[in-house]
VOTORBA-788089 format. One record per residue (C-alpha): residue number from 0; residue in one letter; x, z, y. Coordinates in steps of 0.02 Angstrom, whole numbers, plus 32768, in hexadecimal, padded with zeros to 4 digits. Example, Ala and Ser with C-alpha at 12.3 -4.5 7.8 and 13.67 -1.06 7.14 Angstrom:
# residues 2
(0, "A", (8267, 8186, 7F1F))
(1, "S", (82AC, 8165, 7FCB))
END
This chain:
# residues 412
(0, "X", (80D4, 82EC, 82C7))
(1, "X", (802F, 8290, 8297))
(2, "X", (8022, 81EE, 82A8))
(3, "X", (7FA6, 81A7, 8244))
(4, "X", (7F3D, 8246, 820E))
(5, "X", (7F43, 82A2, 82B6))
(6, "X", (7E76, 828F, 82B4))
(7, "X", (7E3B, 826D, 8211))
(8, "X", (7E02, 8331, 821B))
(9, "X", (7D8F, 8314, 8286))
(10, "X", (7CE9, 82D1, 822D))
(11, "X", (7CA6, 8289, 82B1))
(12, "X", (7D30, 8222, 82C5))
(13, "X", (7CEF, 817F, 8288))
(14, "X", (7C74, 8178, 8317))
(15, "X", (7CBA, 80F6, 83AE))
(16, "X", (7C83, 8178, 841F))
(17, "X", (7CE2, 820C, 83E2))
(18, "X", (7D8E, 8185, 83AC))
(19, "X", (7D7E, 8152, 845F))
(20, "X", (7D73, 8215, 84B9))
(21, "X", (7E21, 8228, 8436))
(22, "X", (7E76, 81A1, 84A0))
(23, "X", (7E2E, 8124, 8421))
(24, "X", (7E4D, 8064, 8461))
(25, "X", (7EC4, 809A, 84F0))
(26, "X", (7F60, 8048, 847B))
(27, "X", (7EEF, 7FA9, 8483))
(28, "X", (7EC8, 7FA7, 854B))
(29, "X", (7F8A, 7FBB, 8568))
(30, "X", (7FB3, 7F37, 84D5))
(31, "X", (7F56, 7EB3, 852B))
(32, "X", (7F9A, 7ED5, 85DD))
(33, "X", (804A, 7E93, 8580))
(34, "X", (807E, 7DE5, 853C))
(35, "X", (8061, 7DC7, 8474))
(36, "X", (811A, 7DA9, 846C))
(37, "X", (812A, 7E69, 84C0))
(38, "X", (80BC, 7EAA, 8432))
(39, "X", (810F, 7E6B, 839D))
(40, "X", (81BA, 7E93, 83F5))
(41, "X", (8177, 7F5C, 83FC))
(42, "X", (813C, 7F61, 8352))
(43, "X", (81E7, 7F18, 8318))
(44, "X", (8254, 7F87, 8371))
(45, "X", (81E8, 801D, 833A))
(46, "X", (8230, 7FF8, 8285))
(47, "X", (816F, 7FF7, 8244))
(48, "X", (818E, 7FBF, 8181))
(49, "X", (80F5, 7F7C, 811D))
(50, "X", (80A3, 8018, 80CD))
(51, "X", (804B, 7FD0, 8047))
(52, "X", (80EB, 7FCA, 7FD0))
(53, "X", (8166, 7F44, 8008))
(54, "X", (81A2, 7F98, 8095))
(55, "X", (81D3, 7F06, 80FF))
(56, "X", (81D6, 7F06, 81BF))
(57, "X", (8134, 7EFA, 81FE))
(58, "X", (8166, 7E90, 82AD))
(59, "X", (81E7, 7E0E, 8256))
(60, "X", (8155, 7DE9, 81D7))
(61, "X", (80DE, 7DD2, 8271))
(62, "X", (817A, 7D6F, 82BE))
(63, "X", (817B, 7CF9, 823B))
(64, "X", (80D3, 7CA9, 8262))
(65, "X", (80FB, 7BF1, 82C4))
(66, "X", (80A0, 7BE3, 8372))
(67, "X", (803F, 7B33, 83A0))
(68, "X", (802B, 7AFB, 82EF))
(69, "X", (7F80, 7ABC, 8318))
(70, "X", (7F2E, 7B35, 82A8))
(71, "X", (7EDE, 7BBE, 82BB))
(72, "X", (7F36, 7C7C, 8293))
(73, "X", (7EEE, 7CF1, 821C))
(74, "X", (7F03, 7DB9, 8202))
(75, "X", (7ECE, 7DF4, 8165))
(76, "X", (7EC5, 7EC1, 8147))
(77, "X", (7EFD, 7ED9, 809F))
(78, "X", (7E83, 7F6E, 805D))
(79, "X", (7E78, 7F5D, 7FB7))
(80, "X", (7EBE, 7FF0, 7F88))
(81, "X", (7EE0, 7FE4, 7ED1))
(82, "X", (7F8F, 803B, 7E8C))
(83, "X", (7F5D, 80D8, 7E35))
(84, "X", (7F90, 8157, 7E84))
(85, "X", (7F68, 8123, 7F2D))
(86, "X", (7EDE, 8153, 7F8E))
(87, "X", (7F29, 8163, 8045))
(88, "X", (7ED9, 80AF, 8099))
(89, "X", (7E32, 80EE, 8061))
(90, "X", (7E38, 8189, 80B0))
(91, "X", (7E6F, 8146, 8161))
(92, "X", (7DFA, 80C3, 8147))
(93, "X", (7D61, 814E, 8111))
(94, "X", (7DB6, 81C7, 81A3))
(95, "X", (7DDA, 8156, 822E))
(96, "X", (7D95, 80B5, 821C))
(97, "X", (7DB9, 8075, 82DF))
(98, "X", (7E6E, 80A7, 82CC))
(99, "X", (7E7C, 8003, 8250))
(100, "X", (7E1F, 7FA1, 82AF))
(101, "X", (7E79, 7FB5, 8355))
(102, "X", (7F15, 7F9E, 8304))
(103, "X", (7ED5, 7F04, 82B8))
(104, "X", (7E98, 7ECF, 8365))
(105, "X", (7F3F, 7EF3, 83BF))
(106, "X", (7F9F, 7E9D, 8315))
(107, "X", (7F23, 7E06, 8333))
(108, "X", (7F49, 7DF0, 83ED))
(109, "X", (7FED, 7DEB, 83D8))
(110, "X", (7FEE, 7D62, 8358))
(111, "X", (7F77, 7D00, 83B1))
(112, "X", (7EEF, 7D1E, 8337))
(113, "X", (7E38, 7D05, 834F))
(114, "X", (7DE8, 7D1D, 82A4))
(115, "X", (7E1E, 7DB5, 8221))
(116, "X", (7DD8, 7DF2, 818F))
(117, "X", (7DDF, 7E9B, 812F))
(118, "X", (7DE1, 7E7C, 807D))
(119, "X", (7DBD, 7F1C, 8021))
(120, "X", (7DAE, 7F52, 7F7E))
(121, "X", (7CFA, 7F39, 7F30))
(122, "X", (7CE9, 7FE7, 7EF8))
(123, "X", (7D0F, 8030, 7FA0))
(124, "X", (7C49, 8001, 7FC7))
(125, "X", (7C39, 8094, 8044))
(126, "X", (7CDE, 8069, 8091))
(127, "X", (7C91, 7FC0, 80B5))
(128, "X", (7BEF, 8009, 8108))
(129, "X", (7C65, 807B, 8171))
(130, "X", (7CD9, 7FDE, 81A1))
(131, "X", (7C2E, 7F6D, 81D9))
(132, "X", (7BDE, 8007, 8227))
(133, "X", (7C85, 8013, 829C))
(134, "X", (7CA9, 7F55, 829E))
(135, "X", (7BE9, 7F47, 82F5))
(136, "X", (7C1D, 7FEC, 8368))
(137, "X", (7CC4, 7F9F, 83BA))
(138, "X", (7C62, 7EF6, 83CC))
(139, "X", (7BC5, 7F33, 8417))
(140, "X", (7C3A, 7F81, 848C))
(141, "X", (7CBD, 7EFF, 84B6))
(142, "X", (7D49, 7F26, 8445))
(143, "X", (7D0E, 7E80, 83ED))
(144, "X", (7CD7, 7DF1, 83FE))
(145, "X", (7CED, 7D4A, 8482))
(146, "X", (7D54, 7DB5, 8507))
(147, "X", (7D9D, 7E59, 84C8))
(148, "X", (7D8F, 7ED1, 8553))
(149, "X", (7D61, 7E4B, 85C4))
(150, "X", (7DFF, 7DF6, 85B8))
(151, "X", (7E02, 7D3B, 8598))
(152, "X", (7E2A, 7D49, 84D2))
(153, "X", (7DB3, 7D59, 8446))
(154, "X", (7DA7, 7DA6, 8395))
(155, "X", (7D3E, 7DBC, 82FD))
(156, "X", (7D56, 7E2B, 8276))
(157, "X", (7CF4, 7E1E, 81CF))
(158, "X", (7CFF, 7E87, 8131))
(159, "X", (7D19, 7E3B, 808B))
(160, "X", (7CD7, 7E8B, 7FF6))
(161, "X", (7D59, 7E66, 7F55))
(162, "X", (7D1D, 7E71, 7EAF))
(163, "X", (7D93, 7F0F, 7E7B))
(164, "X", (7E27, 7EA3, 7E16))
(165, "X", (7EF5, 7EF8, 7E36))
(166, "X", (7F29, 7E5F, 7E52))
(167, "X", (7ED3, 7E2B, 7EEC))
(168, "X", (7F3C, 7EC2, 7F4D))
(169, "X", (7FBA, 7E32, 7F40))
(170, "X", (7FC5, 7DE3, 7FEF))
(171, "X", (7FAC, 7D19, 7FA9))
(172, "X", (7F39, 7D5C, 7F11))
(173, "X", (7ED6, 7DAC, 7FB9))
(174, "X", (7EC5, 7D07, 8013))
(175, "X", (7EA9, 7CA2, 7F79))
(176, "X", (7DFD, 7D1C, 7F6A))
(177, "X", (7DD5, 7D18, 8014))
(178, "X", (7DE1, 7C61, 8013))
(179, "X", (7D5F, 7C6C, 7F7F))
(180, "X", (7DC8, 7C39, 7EEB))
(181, "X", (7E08, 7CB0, 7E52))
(182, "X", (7E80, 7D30, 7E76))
(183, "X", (7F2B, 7CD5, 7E42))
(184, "X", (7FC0, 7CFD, 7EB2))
(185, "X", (800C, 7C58, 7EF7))
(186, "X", (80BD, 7C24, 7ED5))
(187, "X", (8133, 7C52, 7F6E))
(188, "X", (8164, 7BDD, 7FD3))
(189, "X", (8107, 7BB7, 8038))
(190, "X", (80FC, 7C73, 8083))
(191, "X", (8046, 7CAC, 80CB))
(192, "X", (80A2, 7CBA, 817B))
(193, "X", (80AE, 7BF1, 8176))
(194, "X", (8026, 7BB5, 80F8))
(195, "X", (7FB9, 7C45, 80D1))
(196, "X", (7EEA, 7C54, 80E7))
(197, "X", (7E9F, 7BA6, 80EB))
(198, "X", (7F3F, 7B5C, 80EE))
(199, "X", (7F7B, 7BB8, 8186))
(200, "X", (7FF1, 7C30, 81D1))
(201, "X", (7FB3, 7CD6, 81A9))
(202, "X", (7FE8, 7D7D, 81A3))
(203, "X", (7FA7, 7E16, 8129))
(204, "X", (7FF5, 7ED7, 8156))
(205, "X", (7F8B, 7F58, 80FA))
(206, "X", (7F35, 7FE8, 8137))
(207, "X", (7F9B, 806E, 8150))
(208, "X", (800B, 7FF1, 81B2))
(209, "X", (7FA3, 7FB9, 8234))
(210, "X", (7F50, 8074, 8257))
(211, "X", (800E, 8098, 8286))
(212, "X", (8000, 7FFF, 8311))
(213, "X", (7FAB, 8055, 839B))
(214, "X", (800A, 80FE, 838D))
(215, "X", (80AE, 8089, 83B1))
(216, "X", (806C, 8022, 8430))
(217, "X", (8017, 80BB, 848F))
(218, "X", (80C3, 8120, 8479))
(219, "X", (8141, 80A2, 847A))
(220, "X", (81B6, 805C, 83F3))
(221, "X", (8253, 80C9, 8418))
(222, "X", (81D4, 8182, 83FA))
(223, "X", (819B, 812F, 8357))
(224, "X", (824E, 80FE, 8336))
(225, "X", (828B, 81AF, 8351))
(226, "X", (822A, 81E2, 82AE))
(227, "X", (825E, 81B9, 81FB))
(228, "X", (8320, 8191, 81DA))
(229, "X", (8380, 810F, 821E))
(230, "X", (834C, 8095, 819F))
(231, "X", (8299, 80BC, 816D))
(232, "X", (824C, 80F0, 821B))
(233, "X", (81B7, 814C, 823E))
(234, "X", (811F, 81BC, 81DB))
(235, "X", (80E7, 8194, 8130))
(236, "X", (8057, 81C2, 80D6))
(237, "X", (8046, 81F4, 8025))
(238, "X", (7FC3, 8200, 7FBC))
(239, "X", (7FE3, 8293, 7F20))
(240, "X", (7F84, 82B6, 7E96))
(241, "X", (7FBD, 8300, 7DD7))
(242, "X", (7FF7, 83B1, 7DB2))
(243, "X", (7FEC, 83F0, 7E69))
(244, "X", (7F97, 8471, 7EC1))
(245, "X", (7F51, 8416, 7F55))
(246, "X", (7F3D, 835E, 7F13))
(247, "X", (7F1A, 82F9, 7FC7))
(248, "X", (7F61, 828C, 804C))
(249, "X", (8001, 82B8, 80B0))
(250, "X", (8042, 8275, 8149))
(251, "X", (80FE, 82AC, 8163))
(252, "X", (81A5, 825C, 81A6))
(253, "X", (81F9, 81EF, 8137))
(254, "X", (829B, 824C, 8107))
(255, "X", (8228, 82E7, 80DF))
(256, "X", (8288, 8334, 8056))
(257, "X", (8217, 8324, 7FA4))
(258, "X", (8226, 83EE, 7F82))
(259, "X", (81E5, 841B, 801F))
(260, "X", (815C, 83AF, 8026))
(261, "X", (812A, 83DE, 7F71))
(262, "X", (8128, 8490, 7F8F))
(263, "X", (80FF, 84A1, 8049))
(264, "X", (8085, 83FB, 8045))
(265, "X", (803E, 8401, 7F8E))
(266, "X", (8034, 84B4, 7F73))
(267, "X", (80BA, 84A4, 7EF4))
(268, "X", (8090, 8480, 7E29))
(269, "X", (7FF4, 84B0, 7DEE))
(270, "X", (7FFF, 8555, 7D88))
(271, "X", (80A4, 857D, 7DA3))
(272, "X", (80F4, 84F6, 7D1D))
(273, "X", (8197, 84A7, 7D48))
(274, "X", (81AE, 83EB, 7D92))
(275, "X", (81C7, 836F, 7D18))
(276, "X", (81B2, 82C0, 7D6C))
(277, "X", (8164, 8259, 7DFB))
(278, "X", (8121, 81B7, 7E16))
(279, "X", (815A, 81A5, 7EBF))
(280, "X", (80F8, 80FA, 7F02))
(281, "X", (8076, 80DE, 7E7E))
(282, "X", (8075, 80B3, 7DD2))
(283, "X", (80C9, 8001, 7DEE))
(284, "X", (817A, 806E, 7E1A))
(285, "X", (8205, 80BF, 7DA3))
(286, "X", (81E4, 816C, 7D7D))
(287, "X", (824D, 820A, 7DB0))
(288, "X", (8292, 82AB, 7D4E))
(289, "X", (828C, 834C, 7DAA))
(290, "X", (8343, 8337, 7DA0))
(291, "X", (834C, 8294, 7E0E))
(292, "X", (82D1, 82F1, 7E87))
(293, "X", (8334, 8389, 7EA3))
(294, "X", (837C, 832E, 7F46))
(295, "X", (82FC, 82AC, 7F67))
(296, "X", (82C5, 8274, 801A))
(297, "X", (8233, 8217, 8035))
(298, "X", (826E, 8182, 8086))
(299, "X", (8291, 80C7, 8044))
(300, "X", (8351, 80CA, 8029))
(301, "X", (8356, 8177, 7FE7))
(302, "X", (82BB, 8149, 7F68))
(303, "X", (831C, 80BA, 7F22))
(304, "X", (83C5, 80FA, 7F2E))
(305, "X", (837C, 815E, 7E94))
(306, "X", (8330, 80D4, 7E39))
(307, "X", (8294, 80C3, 7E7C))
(308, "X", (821F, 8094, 7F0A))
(309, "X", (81AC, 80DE, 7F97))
(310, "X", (8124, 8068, 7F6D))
(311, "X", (808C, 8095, 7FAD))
(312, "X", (80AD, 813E, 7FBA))
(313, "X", (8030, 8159, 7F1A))
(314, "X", (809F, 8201, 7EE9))
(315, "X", (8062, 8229, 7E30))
(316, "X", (80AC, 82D6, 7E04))
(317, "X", (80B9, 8318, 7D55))
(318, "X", (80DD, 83C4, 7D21))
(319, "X", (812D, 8405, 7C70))
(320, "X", (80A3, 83F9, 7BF7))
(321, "X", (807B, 833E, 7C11))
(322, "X", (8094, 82D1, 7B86))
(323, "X", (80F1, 8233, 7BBD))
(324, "X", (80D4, 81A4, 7B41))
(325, "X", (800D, 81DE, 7B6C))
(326, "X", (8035, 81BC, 7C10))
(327, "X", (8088, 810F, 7BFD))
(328, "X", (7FEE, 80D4, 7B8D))
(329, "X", (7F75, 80E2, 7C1F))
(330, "X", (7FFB, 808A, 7CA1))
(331, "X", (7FF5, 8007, 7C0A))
(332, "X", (7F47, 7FF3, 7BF0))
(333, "X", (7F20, 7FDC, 7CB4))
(334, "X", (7FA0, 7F48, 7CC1))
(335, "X", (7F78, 7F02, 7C24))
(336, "X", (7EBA, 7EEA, 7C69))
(337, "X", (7EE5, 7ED3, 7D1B))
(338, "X", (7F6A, 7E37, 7CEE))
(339, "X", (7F02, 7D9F, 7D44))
(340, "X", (7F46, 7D34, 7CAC))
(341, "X", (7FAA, 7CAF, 7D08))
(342, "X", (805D, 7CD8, 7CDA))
(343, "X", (807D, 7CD8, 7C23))
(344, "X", (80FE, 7D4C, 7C1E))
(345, "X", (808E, 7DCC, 7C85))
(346, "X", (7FDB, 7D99, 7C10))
(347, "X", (803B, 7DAC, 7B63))
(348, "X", (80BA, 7E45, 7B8D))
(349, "X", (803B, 7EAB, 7BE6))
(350, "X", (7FBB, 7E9F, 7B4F))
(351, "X", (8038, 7EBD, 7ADD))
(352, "X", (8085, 7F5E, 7B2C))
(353, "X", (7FE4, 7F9D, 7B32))
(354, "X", (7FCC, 7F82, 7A7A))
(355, "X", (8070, 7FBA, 7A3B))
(356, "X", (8058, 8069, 7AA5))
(357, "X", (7FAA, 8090, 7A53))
(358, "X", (7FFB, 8071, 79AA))
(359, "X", (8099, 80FC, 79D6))
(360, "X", (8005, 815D, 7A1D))
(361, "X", (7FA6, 8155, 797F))
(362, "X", (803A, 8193, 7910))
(363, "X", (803D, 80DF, 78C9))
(364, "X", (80E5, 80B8, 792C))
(365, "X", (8180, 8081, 790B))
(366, "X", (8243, 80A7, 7949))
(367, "X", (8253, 7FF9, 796E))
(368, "X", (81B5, 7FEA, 79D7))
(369, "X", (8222, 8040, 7A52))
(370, "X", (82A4, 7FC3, 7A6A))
(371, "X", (821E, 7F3A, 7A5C))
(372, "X", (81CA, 7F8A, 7AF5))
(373, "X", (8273, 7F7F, 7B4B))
(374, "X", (8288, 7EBB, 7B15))
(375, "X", (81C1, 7E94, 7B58))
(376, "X", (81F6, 7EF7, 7BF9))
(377, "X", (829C, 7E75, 7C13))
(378, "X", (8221, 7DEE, 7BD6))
(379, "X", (81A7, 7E10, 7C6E))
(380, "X", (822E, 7E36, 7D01))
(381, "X", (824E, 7DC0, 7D68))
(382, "X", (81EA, 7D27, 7D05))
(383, "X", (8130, 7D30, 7D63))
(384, "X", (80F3, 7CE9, 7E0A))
(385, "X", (80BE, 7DA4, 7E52))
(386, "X", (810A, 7E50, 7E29))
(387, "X", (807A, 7E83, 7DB0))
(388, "X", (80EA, 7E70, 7D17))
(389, "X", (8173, 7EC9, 7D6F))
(390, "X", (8105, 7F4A, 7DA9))
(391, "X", (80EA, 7F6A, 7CEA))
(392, "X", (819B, 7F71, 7CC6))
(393, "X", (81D2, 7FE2, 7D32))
(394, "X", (8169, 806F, 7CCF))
(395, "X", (8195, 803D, 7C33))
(396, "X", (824E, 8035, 7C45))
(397, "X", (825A, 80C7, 7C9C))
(398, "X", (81EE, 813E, 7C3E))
(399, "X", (8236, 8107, 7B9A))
(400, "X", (82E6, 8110, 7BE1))
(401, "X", (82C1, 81C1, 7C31))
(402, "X", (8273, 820E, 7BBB))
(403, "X", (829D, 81B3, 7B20))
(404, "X", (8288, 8264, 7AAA))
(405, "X", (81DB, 825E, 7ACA))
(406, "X", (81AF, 81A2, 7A8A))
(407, "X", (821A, 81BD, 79E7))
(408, "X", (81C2, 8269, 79C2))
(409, "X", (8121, 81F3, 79A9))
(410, "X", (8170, 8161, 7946))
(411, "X", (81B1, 8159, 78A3))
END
């Protein structure tokens, strides 16, 4: 069953008119005809989990924000879109632009939230005319605005343009930009839900999340909750590229089992070469042989009961003839420029991974810049105030580890 891409066929669907004749906005009309409290108790029972890599319940984290604080409570949409690998939020966002927003409304009323803002990624410019051009749509129409279809409660949405920097897709490095400060993630305590945007209780779900929202509130917790496993509950989507036939965006149950959505999905590998590994979540996520995939299900548990993570769903898949070390060198390079510099461990061990892999790349390596790699990897886990040095460990320990034959074929 689609959930999230049931229209995005349809290329007229970013027009209010046409989201509208699809049963566009109904989800909203019957979300404001219950209590807040009602809302966030549906989207927690549906077992809704954070899609844009945590994974963590979508109405405990809207649960968390305290009522009569005395300031106001802010919703930010979290669309800056920047793992490689993943390209899903852009294409619902391109596809279906008023799905997002009336999830963000319906997320908004129930956390008693009268100003939100989209921050997206700056190179997503034509995203951003797409978001304003159905922002000014639902507003000119009463979808926005000082009383949301002329009930007594009031919202504003703006889009944020960010200046294209990895870091910012983290939720505090997000509000610090927003707020109009450099991109540096905030040390945790306190959490966004108490002390978040401009000092108050704020909430940030990413795209894909809130374009599940209406579907749930439309259909009702327990249909969403029938999908997925018992654990990781409902539709995922997943964004594939590499050595695949039919590179793209797929919506399927989580559970799916990994061969038959890489044959029946994918079109199987490109050519007719064998499996060799996936990047299940993105780059920032341990690899997988062909081996470990044999069995795989695409759900949470199953994902990291193999040493891994579901991530963003950014699945990377590479075939037989690709050369790992080559692969690990870009990973490298991309988190070794995209480090905002904070952290030491994170600004020194990122640079010099980088460094070390050109020199194995350029035949100028040694055996020991293996085990060095290792020891900067332990060096970064753990010992920064986001995940961005982790996110760099997890491909470097695991493609070393995995496919250690490769890496000492180029050192000497």
């Amino acid at each position: 069953m689609k959930v999230l891409l049931r229209n995005t066929d349809k290329p007229d669907q970013h027009k209010l008119e046409k989201y509208r004749e699809r049963g566009g906005y109904r989800a909203l009309e019957k979300a404001l005809a219950m209590e807040p409290a009602q809302v966030i108790d549906e989207v927690k029972r549906s077992g809704l989990r954070g899609r844009g890599g945590a994974g963590f319940p979508t109405g405990v984290k809207w649960s968390f924000v305290p009522r009569n604080t005395g300031k106001p409570t802010y919703l930010l949409c979290n669309a800056d879109e920047s793992e490689p690998g993943t390209f899903k939020d852009r294409f619902l966002m391109e596809r279906d632009p008023h799905l997002m927003l009336e999830g963000m409304i319906i997320a908004a009323y129930a956390l008693d939230c009268h100003l939100s803002y989209i921050y997206i990624r700056g190179e997503f410019e034509y995203i951003a005319q797409i978001l304003e051009r159905a922002i000014k749509e639902a507003r000119d129409a009463g979808l926005l605005g000082p009383s949301v279809m002329g009930r007594d409660y009031s919202l504003d949405i703006y889009v944020h343009r960010g200046a294209g920097a990895y870091i910012c897709g983290e939720e505090t490095a997000l509000i610090e930009s927003l707020e109009g400060g450099r991109g540096y993630p905030r040390l945790k305590p306190p959490f966004p839900a108490v002390s978040g945007f401009m000092r108050s209780p704020t909430v940030v779900n990413n795209v894909e999340t809130l374009c599940a929202v209406p579907w749930i509130i439309e259909n009702g917790a327990d249909k969403y909750a029938a999908m997925g496993t018992e654990k990781s509950k409902g539709t995922k989507l997943f964004s594939v590229s590499g050595s695949v036939n039919r590179p793209g965006t797929y919506e399927v149950e989580l559970g799916y089992p990994f061969k038959k959505f890489l044959e029946e999905e994918c079109g199987g590998i490109k050519d007719g070469r064998k499996l060799k590994a996936v990047v299940p979540g993105g780059s920032s996520v341990p690899v997988l042989t062909a081996e470990e995939c044999e069995d795989l299900l695409l759900d949470y548990e199953s994902i990291a009961a193999k040493g891994s993570m579901l991530g963003s769903g950014g699945m990377i898949i590479f075939d037989e003839t690709v050369k790992m070390p080559e692969v690990l060198a870009v990973f490298a390079d991309f988190y070794a420029e995209e480090s905002c510099g904070q952290c030491t461990p994170c600004r020194e061990g990122t640079g010099l991974a980088s460094r070390i892999m050109h020199r194995i790349l350029q035949g100028q390596g040694r055996k020991a810049d293996l085990d060095n790699l290792l020891r900067i990897a332990t060096m970064m886990e753990g010992k920064t105030i986001c995940p961005l040095a982790d996110a760099d460990v997890a491909p470097i320990r695991s493609f070393i580890t995995k496919f250690r034959s490769e890496f000492e074929e180029r050192v000497s």
